[in-house]
C-alpha positions in Angstrom: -83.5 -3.4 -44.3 -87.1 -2.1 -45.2 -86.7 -3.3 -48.9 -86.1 -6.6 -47.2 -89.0 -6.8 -44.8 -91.0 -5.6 -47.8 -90.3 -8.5 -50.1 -90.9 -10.5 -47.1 -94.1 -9.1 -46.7 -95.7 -9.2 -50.2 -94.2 -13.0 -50.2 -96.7 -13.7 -47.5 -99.1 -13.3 -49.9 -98.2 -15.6 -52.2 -100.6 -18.3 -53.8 -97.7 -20.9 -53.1 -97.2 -22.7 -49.7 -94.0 -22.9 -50.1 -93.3 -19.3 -50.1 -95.6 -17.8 -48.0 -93.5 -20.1 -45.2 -90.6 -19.3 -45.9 -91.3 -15.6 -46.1 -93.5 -16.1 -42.5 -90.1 -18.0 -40.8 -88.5 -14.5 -41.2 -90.7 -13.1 -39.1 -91.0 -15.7 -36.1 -87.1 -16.4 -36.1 -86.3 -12.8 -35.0 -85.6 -12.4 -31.6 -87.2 -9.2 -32.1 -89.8 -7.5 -33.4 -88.7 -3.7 -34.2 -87.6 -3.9 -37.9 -90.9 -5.0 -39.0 -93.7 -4.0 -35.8 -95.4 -1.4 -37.8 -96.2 -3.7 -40.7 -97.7 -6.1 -37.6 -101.1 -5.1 -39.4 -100.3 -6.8 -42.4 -99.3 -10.1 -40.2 -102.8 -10.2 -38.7 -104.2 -10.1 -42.0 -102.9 -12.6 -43.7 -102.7 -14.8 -41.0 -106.5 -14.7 -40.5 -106.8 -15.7 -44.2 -104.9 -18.7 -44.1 -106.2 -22.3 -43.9 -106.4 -23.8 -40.5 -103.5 -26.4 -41.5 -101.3 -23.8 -43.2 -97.7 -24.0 -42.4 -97.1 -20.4 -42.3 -99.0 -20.2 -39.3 -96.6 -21.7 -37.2 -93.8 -18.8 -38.0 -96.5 -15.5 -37.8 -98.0 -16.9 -34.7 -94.3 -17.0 -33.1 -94.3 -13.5 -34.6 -97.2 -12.3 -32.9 -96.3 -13.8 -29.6 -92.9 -11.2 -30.1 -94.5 -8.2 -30.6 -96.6 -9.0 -26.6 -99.7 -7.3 -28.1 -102.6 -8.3 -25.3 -104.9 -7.6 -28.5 -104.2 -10.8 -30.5 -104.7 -13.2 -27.9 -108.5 -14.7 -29.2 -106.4 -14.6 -31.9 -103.6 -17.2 -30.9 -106.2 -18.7 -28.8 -108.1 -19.9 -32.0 -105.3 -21.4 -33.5 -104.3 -23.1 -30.3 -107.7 -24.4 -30.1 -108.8 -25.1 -34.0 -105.9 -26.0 -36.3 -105.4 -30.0 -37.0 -101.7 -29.6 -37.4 -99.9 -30.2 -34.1 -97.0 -28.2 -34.8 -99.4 -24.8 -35.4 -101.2 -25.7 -32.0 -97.8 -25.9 -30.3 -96.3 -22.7 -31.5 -100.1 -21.1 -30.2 -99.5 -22.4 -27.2 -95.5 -21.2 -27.0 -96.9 -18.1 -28.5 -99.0 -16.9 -25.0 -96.0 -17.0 -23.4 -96.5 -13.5 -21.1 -99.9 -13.2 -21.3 -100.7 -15.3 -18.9 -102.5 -12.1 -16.6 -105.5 -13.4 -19.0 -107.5 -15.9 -17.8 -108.6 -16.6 -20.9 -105.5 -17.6 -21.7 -105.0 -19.7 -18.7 -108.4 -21.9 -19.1 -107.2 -22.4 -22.5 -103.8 -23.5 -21.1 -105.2 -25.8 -18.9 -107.6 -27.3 -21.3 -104.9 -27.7 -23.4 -103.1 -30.0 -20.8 -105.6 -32.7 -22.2 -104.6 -32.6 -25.5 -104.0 -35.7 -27.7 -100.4 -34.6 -28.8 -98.6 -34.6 -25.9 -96.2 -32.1 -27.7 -99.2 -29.3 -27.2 -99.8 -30.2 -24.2 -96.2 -29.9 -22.3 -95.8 -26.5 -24.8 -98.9 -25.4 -22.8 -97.7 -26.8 -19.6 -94.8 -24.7 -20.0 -96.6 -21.0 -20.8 -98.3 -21.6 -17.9 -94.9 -21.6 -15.4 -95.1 -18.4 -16.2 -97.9 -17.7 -14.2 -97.1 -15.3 -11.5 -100.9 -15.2 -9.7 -103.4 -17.4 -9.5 -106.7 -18.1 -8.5 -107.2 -20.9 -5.6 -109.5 -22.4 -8.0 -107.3 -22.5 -10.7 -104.3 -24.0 -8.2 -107.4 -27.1 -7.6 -107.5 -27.4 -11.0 -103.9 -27.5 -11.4 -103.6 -30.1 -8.6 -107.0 -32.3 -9.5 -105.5 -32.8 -13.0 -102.0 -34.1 -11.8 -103.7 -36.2 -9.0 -105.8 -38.0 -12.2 -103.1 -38.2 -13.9 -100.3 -39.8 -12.0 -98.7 -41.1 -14.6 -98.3 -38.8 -16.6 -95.2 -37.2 -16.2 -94.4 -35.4 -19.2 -97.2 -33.1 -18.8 -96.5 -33.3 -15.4 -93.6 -31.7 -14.8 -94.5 -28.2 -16.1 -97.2 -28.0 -13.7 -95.4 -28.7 -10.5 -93.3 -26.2 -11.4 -95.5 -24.3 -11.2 -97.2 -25.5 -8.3 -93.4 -24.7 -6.4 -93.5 -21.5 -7.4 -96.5 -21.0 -5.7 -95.6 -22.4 -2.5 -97.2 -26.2 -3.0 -94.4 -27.8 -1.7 -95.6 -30.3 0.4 -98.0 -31.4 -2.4 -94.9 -31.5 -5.1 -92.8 -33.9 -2.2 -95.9 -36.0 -1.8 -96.2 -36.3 -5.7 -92.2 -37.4 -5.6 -92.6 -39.7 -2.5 -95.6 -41.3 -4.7 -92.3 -42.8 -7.5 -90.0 -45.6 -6.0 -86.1 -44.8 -6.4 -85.8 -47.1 -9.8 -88.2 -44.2 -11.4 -85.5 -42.2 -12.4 -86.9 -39.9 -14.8 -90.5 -38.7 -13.8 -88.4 -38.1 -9.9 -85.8 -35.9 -12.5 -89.6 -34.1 -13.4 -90.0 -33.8 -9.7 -86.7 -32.7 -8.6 -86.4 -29.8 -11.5 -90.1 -28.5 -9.7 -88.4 -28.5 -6.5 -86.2 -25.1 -7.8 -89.2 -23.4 -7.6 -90.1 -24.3 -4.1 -89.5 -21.3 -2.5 -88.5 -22.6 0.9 -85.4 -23.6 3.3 -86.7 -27.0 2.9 -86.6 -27.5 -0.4 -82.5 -26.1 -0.9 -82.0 -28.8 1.9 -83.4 -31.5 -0.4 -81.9 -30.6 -3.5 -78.8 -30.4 -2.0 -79.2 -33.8 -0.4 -80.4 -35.0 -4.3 -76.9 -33.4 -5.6 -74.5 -36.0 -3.9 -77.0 -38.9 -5.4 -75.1 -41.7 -7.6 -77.5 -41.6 -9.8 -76.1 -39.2 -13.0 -79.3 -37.6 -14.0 -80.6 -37.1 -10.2 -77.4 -35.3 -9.3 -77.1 -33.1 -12.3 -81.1 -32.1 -11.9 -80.9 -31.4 -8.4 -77.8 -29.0 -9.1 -79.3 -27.2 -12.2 -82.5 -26.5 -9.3 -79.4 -25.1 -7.3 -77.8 -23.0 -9.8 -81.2 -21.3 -10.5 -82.1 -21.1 -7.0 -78.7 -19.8 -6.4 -79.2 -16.7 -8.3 -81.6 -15.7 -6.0 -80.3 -16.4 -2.2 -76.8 -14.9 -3.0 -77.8 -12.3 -1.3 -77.7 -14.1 1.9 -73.8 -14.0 2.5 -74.6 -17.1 4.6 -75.5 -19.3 1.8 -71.9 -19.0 0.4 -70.5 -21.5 1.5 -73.4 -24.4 1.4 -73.6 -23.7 -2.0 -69.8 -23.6 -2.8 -69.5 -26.9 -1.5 -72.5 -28.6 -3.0 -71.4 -27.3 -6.4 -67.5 -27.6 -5.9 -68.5 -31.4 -4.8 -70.5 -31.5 -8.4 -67.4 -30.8 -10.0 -65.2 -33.0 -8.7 -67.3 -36.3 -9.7 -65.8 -35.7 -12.9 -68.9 -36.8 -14.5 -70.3 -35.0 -17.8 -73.6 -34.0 -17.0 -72.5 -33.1 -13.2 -69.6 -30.7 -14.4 -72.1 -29.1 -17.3 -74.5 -28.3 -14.5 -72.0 -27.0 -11.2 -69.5 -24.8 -13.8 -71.8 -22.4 -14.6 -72.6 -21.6 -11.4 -69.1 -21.6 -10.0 -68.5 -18.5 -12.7 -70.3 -16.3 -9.9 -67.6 -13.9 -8.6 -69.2 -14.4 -4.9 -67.2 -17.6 -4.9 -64.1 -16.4 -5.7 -62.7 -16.0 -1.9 -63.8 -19.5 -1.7 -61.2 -20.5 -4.2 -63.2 -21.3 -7.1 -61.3 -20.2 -9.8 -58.1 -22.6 -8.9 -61.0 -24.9 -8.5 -62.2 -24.8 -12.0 -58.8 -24.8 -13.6 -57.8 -27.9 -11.6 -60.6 -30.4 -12.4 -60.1 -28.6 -15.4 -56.9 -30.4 -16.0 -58.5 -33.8 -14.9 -60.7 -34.3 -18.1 -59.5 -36.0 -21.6 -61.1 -35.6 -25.2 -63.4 -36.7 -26.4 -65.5 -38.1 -23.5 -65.2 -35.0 -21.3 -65.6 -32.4 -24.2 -69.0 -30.8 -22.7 -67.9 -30.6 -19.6 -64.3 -28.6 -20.5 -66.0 -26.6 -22.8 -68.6 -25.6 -19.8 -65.3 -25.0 -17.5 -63.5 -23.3 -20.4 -66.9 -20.7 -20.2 -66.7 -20.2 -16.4 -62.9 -19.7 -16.3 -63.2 -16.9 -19.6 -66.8 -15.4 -17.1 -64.0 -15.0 -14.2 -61.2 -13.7 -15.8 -62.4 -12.0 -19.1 -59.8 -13.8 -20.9 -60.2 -16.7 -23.2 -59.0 -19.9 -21.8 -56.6 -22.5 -23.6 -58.9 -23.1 -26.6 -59.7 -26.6 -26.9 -57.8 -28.9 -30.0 -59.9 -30.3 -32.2 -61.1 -33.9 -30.3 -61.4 -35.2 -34.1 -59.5 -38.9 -34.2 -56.8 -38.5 -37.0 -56.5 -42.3 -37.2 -60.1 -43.1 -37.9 -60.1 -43.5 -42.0 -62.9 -44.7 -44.0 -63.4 -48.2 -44.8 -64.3 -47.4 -48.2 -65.1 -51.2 -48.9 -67.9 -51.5 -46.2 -69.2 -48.0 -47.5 -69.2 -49.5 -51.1 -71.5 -52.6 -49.7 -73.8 -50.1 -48.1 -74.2 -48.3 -51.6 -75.0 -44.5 -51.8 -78.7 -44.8 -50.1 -78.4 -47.2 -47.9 -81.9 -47.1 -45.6 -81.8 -47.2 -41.8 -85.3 -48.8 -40.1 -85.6 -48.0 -36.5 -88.6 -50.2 -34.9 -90.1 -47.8 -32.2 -92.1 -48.1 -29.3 -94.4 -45.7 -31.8 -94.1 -47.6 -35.1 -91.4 -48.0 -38.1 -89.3 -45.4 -39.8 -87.4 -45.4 -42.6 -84.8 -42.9 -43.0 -82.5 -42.9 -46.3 -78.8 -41.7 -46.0 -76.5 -40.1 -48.2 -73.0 -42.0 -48.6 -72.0 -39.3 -50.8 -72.4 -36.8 -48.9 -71.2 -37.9 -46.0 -69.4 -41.2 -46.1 -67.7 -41.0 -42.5 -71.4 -40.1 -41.0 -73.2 -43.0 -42.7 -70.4 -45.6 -42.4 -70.4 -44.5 -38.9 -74.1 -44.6 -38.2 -74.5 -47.4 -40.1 -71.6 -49.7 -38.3 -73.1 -49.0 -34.5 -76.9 -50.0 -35.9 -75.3 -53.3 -37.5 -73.5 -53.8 -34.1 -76.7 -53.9 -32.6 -75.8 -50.7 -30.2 -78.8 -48.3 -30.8 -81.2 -51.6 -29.7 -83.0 -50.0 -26.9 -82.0 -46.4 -26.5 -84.2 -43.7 -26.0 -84.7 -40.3 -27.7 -83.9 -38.7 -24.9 -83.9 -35.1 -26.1 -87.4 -34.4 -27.5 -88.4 -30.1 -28.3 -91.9 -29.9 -30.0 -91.5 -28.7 -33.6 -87.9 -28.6 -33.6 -86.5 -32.0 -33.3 -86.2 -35.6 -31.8 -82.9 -36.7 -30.4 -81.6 -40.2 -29.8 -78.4 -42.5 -30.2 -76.7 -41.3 -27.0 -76.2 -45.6 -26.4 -73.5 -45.3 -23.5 -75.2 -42.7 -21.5 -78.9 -42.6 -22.8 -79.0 -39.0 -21.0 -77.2 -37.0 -23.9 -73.8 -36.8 -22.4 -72.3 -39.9 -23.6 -70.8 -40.8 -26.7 -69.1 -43.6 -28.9 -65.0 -42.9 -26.9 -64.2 -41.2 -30.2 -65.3 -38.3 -32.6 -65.9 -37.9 -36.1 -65.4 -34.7 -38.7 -68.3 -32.6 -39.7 -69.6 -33.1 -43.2 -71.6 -30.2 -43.7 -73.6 -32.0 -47.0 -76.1 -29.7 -49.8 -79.3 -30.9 -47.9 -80.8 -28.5 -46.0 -82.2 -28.8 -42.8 -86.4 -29.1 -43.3 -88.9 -31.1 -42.2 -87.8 -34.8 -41.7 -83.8 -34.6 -42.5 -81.8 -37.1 -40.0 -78.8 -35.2 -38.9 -75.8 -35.5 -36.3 -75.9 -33.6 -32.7 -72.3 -31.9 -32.3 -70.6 -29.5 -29.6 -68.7 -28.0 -32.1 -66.8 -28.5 -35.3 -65.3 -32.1 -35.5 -67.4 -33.4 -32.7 -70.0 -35.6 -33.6 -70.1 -38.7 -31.6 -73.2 -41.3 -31.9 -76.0 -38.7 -31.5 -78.5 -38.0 -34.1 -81.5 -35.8 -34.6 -84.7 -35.6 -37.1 -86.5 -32.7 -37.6 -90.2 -31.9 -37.1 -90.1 -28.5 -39.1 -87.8 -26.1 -40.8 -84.5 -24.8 -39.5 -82.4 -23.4 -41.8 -80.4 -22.1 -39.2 -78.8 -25.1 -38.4 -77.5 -25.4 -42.3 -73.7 -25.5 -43.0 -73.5 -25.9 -38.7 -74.4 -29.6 -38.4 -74.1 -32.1 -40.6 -77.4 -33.3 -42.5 -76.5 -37.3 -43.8 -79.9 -38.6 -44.4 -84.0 -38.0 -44.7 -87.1 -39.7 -43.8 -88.9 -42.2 -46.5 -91.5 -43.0 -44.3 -93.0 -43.1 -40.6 -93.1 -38.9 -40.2 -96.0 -40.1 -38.8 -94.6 -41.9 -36.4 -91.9 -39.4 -35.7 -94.7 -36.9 -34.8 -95.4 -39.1 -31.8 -92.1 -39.4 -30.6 -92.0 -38.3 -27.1 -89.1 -37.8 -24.7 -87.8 -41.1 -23.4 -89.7 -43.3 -26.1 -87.2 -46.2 -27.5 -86.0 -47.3 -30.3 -86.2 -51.4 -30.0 -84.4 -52.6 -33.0 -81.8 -50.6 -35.4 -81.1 -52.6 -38.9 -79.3 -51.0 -42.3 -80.3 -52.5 -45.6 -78.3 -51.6 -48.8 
């Protein structure tokens, strides 16, 4: 409503943080931009008033980036480049998304690949796969910097990508050839870039990669497929190779293999090949709880092929899991968790009250000893860290039973712990802490807990970082 987008807008001039931020989140959540473009003016404004470490920068830049005006980019380019707070430079950075015709924007890009947050740099990384042209210079560049930094594959990955797309393949298979087989996850950096490859060669290897034993080669290699899938469809001869490679996905039963070949399976050019019947028998092969993501992703491609909704899943809640109100007692109503990182100490406080069945829970596999050496292995730059995933460590695995959502009065800002679900009822071992605001997650996931100390620490967090130790005090 105008009236709306009018309080919104005089709250972005507010003398308090606080509510400028909040009034500014309004604005960069929208997925678009037509209830408030013609007040864009009044964005520009008040964003080039603000302090360089002002949190309501991150929300209007994301705004700005919406509206695709070529005019602010020196604008998001001076954020990107000035502001101390990571966060603001990484939403700069995710803000050029599309405007990547500039060069200006790409030098600044590729400067930005040198960043000290590593967060800013694999946000730049990314908004330059979307490059569609570029320069042979700016292809050395790309190429020099991965060549000095071999190590390096966080930032890496991004730009081979893009160095696929345009038709570097032999340099991406040399970069992969360069990591021995026990490598797993900079070759998963590797394998995703090999999507973009656009060659014969490249399907071959992928679909070699998708029969590996190794879970997270096999399910990277077959999300390259499904995307390359969508475009060589049109080549009736690719029908069947592809059928088979994600039919045998499928059938391996595994979590992350069956997220990635459903999907794809959904496509009605299968459906002479028997797909459907396919789906709804390894359908019937998977339990609850430890096979939830992967039925809900069949459920999806059975409801995409028939237009019907397909036996809605039970709750996988345990009904005979029951508090142990004397262990929660000893824990008392804030107990603290202190996970010893590869990055430094944090201390997170949790609410018993709140949610008893979370902490007691949480609480009982950190005393056990299980979240020793388990990586955050989901890691989105101001959004959140993910870890606890102790019988996978790839996301897909979970404790063999589920717990019930405690959707708790603490909303979801800056530094609150919560608990990763699939649904209603289905949280598992997983947790998350968040690096900014998302009050969109509130009343949807359950929030049990809060940082004391070691934000700090959280900051620098990076995909695949470890926690070494777990311990609870009362």
């Amino acid at each position: 409503l105008p009236t709306a987008v009018n309080h919104l807008l005089a709250a972005l001039k507010d003398d308090r943080v606080g509510v400028r931020r909040n009034a500014a989140y309004y604005f960069g959540r929208n997925e678009a931009a037509t209830p408030w473009a013609e007040s864009a003016p009044i964005l520009r404004t008040v964003l080039d008033s603000l302090p360089p470490s002002d949190p309501t920068a991150m929300h209007l830049l994301l705004a700005l980036g919406l509206l695709g005006d070529q005019g602010d980019n020196l604008r998001l380019l001076g954020w990107l480049r000035n502001s101390p707070d990571w966060r603001i430079r990484t939403n700069a950075a995710v803000s050029t998304t599309g405007r990547t015709a500039d060069l200006r924007i790409r030098e600044s890009l590729l400067d930005a690949l040198d960043e000290p947050s590593t967060h800013v740099a694999t946000s730049a990384a990314e908004s330059l796969t979307r490059v569609q042209r570029s320069e042979p210079s700016e292809v050395d560049a790309l190429k020099g910097w991965v060549r000095d930094h071999p190590t390096d594959w966080r930032r890496a990955g991004p730009i081979l990508a893009l160095l696929g797309r345009l038709g570097e393949g032999d340099f991406l298979n040399d970069w992969l050839s360069a990591w021995p087989d026990e490598d797993v996850i900079p070759r998963t950096r590797g394998i995703g870039a090999l999507a973009f490859v656009p060659t014969p060669d490249a399907t071959a290897k992928l679909m070699e990669l998708a029969s590996s034993s190794q879970p997270r080669i096999r399910s990277m290699a077959l999300n390259g497929l499904s995307r390359r899938w969508r475009v060589e469809r049109r080549d009736p001869r690719s029908h069947a190779p592809y059928f088979q490679v994600f039919k045998g996905g499928l059938e391996t039963g595994d979590p992350s293999a069956v997220f990635a070949a459903a999907p794809a399976l959904a496509d009605s050019a299968f459906l002479p090949l028997g797909s459907l019947e396919l789906l709804m028998t390894e359908y019937g092969k998977l339990s609850l709880p430890e096979d939830l993501e992967g039925m809900q992703a069949i459920q999806r491609a059975i409801s995409a092929i028939t237009g019907q909704e397909y036996e809605a899943l039970t709750s996988p809640a345990d009904g005979e899991r029951v508090l142990d109100w004397e262990a929660l007692a000893a824990l008392g109503p804030h107990p603290k968790l202190i996970l010893e990182t590869e990055k430094g100490t944090v201390t997170l406080v949790l609410d018993s009250e709140g949610a008893p069945q979370t902490v007691q829970t949480i609480a009982g596999f950190a005393q056990e000893g299980l979240y020793d050496g388990t990586p955050f292995h989901r890691v989105v730059p101001n959004f959140v860290v993910q870890g606890g995933d102790f019988a996978r460590q790839d996301g897909f695995g979970g404790p063999g039973f589920t717990i019930r959502s405690e959707f708790t009065q603490t909303p979801f800002r800056r530094g609150v712990l919560g608990m990763a679900s699939a649904g209603k009822d289905t949280e598992g071992s997983q947790f998350f802490i968040m690096h900014s605001m998302a009050p969109h997650l509130d009343g949807g996931y359950t929030a049990f807990g809060w940082v004391e100390s070691g934000m700090d620490v959280v900051d620098q967090l990076y995909a695949e970082d470890r926690v070494l130790t777990a311990r609870v005090e009362p």
